[in-house]
N, C-alpha and C positions, 0 to 999 in steps of 0.2 A: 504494500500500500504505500504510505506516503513517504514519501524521502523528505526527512524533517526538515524543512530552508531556513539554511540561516538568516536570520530578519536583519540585513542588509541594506543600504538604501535603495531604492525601486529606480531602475535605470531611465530618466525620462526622454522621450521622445520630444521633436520638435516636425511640425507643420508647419512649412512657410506657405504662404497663400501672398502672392503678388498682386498687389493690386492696379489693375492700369486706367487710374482715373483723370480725363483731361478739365486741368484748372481753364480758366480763362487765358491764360499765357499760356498752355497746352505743355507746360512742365507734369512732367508725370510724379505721381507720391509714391516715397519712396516704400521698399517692402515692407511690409507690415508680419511682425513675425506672434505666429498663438500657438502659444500653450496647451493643450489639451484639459482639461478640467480633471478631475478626478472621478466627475461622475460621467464624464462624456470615457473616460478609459475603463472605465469600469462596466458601463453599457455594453460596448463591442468587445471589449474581453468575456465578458458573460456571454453574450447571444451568442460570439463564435464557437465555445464550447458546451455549453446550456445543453442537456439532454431532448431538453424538450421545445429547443427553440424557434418552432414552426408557430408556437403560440404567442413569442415575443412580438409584437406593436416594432416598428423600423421607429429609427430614432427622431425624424420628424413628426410623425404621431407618439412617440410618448414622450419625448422633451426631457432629458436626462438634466439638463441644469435649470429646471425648470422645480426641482428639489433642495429647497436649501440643506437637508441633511443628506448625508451619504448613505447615512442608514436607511432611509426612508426611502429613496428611488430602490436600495436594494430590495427589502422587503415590497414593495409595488414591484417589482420583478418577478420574483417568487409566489405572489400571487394569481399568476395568470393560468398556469394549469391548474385545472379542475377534475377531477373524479367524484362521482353521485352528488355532483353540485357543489365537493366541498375541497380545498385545495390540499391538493397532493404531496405540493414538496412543504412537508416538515422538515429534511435536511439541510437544505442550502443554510450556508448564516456566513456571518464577518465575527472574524478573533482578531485578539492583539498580540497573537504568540503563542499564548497559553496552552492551545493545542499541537503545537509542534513542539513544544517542550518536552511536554506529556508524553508526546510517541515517539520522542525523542528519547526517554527513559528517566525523565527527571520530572517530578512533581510537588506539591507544597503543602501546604497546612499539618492537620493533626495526622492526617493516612488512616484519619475511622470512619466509618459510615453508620449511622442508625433509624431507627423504625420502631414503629408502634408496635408490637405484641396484644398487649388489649390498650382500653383508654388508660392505664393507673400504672403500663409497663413499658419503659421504653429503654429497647436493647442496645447493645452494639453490635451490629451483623457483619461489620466484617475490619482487620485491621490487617495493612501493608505490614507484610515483617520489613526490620529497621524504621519503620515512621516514627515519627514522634511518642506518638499515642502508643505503640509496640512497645518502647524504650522503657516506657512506665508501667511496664506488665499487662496492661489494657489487651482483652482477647475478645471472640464473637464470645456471644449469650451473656456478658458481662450487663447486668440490669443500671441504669444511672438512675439515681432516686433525688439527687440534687446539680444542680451547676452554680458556680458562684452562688453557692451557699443558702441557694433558692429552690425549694420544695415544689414550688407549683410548675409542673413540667407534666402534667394529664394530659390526653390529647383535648384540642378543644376545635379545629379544623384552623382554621387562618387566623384564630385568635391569639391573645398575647399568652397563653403559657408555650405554644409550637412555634409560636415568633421567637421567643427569647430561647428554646433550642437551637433554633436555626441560626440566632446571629451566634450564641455560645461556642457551637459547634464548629460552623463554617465558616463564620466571615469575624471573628477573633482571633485575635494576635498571641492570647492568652487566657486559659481556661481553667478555674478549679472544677474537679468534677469529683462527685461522690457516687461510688459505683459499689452495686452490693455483688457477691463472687457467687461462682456456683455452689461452694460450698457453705454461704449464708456471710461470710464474716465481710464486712465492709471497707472501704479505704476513699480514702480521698486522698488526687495527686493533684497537682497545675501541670495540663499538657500546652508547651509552647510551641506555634509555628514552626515550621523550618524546612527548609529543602531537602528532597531524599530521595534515595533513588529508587525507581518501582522495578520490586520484584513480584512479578504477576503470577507467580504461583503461591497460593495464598494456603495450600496444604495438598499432601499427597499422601497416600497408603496404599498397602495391596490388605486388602478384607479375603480372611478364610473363610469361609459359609460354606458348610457341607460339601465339602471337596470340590469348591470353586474358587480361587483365586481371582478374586477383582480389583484391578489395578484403577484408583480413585483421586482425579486430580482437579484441583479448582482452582481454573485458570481465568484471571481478572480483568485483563488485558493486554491487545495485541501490540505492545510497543514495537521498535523497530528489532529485525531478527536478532542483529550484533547484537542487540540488551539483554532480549527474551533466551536466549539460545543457550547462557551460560546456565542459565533459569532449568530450563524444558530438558537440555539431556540427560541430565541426571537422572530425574524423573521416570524417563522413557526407558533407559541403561538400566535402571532399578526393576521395573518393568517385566524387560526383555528377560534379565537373570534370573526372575525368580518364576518367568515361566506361565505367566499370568493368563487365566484361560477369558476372560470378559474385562468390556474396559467403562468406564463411567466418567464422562468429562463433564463439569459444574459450571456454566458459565451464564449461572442465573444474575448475576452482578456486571457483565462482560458486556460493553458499548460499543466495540472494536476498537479498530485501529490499523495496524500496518498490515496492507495487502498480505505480502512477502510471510508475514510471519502465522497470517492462516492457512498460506501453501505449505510452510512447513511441517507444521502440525497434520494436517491432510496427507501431507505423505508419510508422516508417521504413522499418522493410523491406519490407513488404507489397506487393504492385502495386498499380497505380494504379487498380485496376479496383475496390478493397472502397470508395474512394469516401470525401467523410465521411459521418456519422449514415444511410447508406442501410445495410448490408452489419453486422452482428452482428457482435464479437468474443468475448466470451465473458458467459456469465451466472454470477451467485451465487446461491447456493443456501444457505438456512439452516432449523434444525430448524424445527420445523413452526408452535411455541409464539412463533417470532420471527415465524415468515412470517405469522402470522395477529393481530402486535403483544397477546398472552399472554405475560404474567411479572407476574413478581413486582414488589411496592410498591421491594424495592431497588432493581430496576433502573430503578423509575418515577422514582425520585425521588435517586437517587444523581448527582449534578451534577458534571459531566465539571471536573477543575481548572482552574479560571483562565477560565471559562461560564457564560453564564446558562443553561445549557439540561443534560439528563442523560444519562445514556450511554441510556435508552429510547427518548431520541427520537435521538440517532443511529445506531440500529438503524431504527430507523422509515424515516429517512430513506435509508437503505442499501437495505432492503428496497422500496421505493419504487423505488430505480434500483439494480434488481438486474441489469439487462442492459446491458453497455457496446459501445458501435459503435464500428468502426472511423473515426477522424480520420486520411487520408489528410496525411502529412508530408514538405513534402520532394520531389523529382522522380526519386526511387530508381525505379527500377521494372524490377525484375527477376521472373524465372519462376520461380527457382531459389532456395536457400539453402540451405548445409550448417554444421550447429553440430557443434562438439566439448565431448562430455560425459565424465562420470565418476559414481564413488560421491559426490561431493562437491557435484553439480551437482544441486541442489533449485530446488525453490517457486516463486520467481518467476523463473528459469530455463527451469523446464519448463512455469509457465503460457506464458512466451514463444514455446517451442517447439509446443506446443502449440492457442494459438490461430491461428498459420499454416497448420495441416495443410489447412483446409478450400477456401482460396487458393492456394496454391503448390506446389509440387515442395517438399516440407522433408525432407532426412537428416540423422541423426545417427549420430556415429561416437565413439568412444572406448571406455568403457566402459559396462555400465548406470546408468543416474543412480541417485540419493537412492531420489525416490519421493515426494512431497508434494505433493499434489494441492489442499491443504488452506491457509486462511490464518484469520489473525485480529485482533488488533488488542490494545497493550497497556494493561492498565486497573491506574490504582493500587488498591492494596489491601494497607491497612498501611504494612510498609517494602518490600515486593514490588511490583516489575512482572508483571500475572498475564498470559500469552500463553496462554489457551485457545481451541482449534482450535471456530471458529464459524461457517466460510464454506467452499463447496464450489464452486472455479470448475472448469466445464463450458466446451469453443468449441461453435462454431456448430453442429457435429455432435451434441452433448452427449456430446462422448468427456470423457473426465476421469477415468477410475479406475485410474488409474497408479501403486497403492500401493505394487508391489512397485521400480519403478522405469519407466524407458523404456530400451528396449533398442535400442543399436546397429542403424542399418539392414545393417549388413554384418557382420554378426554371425556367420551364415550360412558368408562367405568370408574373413574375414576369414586372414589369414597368418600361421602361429603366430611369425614373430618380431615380427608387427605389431600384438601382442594387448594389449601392457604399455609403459604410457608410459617412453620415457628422455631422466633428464631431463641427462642430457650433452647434449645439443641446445636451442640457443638459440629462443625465437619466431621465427617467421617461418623457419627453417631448413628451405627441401623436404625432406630428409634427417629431421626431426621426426617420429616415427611416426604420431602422432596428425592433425598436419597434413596428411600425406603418404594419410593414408584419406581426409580430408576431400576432397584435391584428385579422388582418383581415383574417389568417390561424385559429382561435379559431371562427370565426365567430363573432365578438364583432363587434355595429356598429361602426364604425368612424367618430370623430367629422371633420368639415370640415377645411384641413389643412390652417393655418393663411396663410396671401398674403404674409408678410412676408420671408417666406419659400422660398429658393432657392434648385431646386435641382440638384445634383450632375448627370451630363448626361456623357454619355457612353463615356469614356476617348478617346480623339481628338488625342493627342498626349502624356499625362506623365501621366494621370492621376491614368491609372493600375498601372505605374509603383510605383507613389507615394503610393497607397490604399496595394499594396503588399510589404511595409516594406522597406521603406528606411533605417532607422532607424534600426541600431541593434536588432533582440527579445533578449531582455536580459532575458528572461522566459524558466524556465523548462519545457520542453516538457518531460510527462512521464507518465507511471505508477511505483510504487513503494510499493514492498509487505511491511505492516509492520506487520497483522494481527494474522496470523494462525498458528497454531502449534506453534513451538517451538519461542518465543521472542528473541530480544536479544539489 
């Protein structure tokens, strides 16, 4: 997916437009030299790669500096494809870096994320080993009962006890929290921001159950390979030695991220049978104006930062090798695979999931994902990182139109107390609901869930609404090319 750019200054272009106008003394005025605007670069940088830009308005009907924000022509952009009346792209957006950081392998704040349990429980679902929050013994199903030293933290939907999590949590520099442990005894630390580096494997085991070895990994996010790689072989080499007969990937939390590093994983898991460069994984797909190397002088000649060459010809070269084969990795070789998903579980996620189906036995179990079917790549422009949706990856079947999400394979049967994740259970805990569909979709027996066990039953009154994000996603939802043709 994305080759993280370094945020550089954006190479600017010059339009001279002569002008030949006769005074009264038939002296001609001399050139007149313009600028391009940022929303006039930003217009034809978008429409020439826009997935969808048969629906873009030409720039004298939609008037690009006719927006005083830049934000605001983009989003009026974004808005012109429609599906059942309602607009389609949720992807496209403008950053300020933050996202090539991120899949660059470096990230900020505390490295915890949490959620409702019921109205009166709020957990921590999941924590970066090395973050902040990790450094302070902070682990998932750890309950917080105070923040700064304040009790009222119930759910209440957009009122001020979820306000004051959410600024506690996410947008603090510095945080006391009081968190009670699994084992009942309580602590209060101050967790301080700070920079760190993500390691997207956020736990891994091989589970004995009744003479099946299942090898169980919960993988957070697709940073770039070079990050993820030192991460992931391990994991796989663990795996592979110990002979593991079923495999279980969690990427109920997982937003995406770098292309590259969902192909790699794909080839690990895959059987042995897709081969390398024989056997198709998936192809890209882009508007028509790209696939036929049609656009405009900006994208001809706009030269990618810190290159000799322009973002026209790394579309060229994309479009060139629009079809990626499978590179068999690794001695894995299994029939089967069962992922666990969610709302939160996008792009390169579900390309992952996805370019499987045509190979393997693949289920999925949690909830319905995202839905992003779609990637792109980010281009400066201005003080904006532009992410417009310009690439449509298709597998071997050319399935790929997933917008509304991918839905659980046991959707069907699933158990109403086994519909909603709880996150009082630890990873790797048979007793995990989410887990616990995974095992019984691979056909593994199941050990008999401890009494202990409460489950989470089909929301009375708040409970969808708590289980569907209260809490900000502060996670990239994406794909992001960094791979093919031309680097930069």
């Amino acid at each position: 997916m994305t080759t993280i750019l370094s945020r550089t200054a954006l190479i600017a272009f010059v339009c001279s437009l002569v002008l030949v106008a006769c005074r009264k003394n038939d002296k001609p005025t001399p050139p007149e030299n313009k600028v391009p605007s940022v929303n006039d670069s930003m217009y034809f940088l978008f429409k020439d790669q826009y997935l969808w830009n048969d629906v873009i308005p030409d720039s004298a009907t939609f008037k690009p500096n006719s927006y005083a924000k830049t934000e605001d022509m983009f989003n009026a952009l974004i808005s012109f494809k429609k599906q059942n009346g309602k607009n389609l792209d949720k992807y496209s957006f403008l950053d300020d870096g933050t996202v090539a950081g991120e899949i660059g392998g470096v990230s900020g704040g505390f490295g915890m994320d949490v959620n409702y349990n019921a109205l009166n429980d709020l957990r921590v679902i999941s924590v970066y080993p090395g973050s902040p929050a990790y450094l302070q013994g902070i682990r998932r199903t750890w309950r917080i009962t105070a923040i700064n030293g304040n009790a009222n933290i119930s759910y209440d939907g957009s009122g001020p006890n979820v306000t004051r999590v959410i600024n506690g949590i996410y947008y603090s520099n510095s945080s006391s929290l009081t968190l009670q442990k699994p084992d009942g005894n309580s602590v209060t630390v101050t967790v301080n921001a700070a920079d760190f580096n993500i390691n997207p494997v956020l736990y891994s085991n091989i589970l004995n159950l009744s003479g099946r070895k299942v090898g169980y990994i919960v993988f957070n996010q697709f940073i770039r390979l070079n990050k993820a790689q030192p991460y992931v072989d391990p994991v796989f080499d663990n795996f592979i030695s110990n002979g593991i007969t079923d495999l279980v990937v969690d990427l109920r939390y997982n937003g995406g991220g770098a292309v590259e590093t969902a192909e790699y994983l794909a080839n690990l898991i895959a059987p042995s049978s897709v081969g390398t460069e024989t056997n198709l994984m998936y192809t890209d797909n882009f508007n028509s104006n790209l696939s036929a190397h049609r656009y405009s002088n900006y994208l001809k000649t706009r030269m990618v930062p810190g290159a000799d060459y322009s973002w026209g010809a790394v579309f060229d070269s994309w479009v060139a090798l629009a079809a990626t084969p499978f590179k068999k990795a690794k001695t894995l070789n299994l029939s089967s695979v069962a992922f666990i998903g969610s709302g939160q579980t996008a792009s390169a996620s579900e390309l992952l999931i996805n370019v499987l189906k045509p190979y393997m036995t693949v289920k999925l179990v949690g909830d319905t994902t995202y839905g992003k079917p779609v990637g792109f790549l980010g281009m400066p422009v201005g003080k904006f990182d532009m992410y417009a949706v310009s690439i449509w990856s298709k597998n071997k079947d050319g399935e790929g139109d997933f917008f509304d999400g991918m839905i659980p394979s046991d959707a069907a049967v699933v158990l109403s107390g086994e519909k909603y994740e709880d996150f009082s259970k630890d990873w790797g805990n048979t007793d995990e609901i989410y887990l616990r569909r995974a095992l019984r979709v691979l056909g593994v027996t199941l050990p008999a869930p401890l009494m202990s066990r409460t489950a989470i039953k089909e929301p009375a009154s708040s409970r969808k609404l708590m289980i569907r994000n209260p809490m900000p996603d502060m996670h990239f939802k994406g794909m992001i090319e960094t791979r093919k043709g031309l680097l930069y």
